[in-house]
C-alpha positions in Angstrom: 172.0 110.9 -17.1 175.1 108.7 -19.0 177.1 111.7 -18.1 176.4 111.8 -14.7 177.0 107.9 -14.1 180.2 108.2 -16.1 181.6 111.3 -13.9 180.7 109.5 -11.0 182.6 106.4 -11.7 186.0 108.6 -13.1 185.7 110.6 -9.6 185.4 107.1 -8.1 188.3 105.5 -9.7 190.7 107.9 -9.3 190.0 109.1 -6.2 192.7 108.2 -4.0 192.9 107.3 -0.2 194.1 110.4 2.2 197.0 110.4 3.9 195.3 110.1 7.5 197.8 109.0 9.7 199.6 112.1 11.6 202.6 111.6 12.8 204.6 113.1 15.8 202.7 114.3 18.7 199.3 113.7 17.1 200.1 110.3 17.0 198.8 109.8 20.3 195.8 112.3 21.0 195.0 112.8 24.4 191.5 112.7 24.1 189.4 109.6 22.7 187.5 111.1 19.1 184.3 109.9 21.3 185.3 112.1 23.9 186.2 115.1 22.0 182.8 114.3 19.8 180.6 114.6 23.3 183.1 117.4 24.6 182.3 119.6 21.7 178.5 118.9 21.4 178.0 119.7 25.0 179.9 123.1 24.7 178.1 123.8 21.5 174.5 122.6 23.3 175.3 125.4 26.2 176.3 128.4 23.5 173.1 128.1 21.9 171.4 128.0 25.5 173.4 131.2 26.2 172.3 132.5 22.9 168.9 132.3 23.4 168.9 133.4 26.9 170.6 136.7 26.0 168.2 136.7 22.6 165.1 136.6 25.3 166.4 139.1 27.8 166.9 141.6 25.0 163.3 141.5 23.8 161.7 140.8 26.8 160.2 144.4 26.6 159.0 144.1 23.0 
C-alpha cells in the first residue's frame, strides 16, 4: 500500500504537461471539438444500427 502511494506521487511529480498546441493548419480546425464529438457519435450510432440490421437479416431463418 506505501508503495503504491509513493509510485503514484513520483508519476505525479514528474509527469510533465503535453505539448498540445498544433501549429500550422491545425491551428484553426474547421470543425468545433463539440461538433466533431456529435458528428462522430451519430456516425458511430448508425454503424451499429446497420450492424444489427444485417446481423438480423442473416439469422432471420434460424
Amino acid at each position: 500500500m506505501y508503495a503504491l502511494r509513493i509510485s503514484l506521487l513520483v508519476s505525479l511529480v514528474t509527469a510533465t504537461p503535453a505539448a498540445a498546441d498544433h501549429g500550422g493548419a491545425l491551428r484553426s480546425a474547421p470543425m468545433s471539438p463539440l461538433t466533431a464529438a456529435l458528428l462522430f457519435a451519430g456516425l458511430a450510432l448508425l454503424v451499429g444500427a446497420v450492424v444489427i440490421v444485417v446481423f438480423r437479416v442473416l439469422t432471420k431463418g434460424r
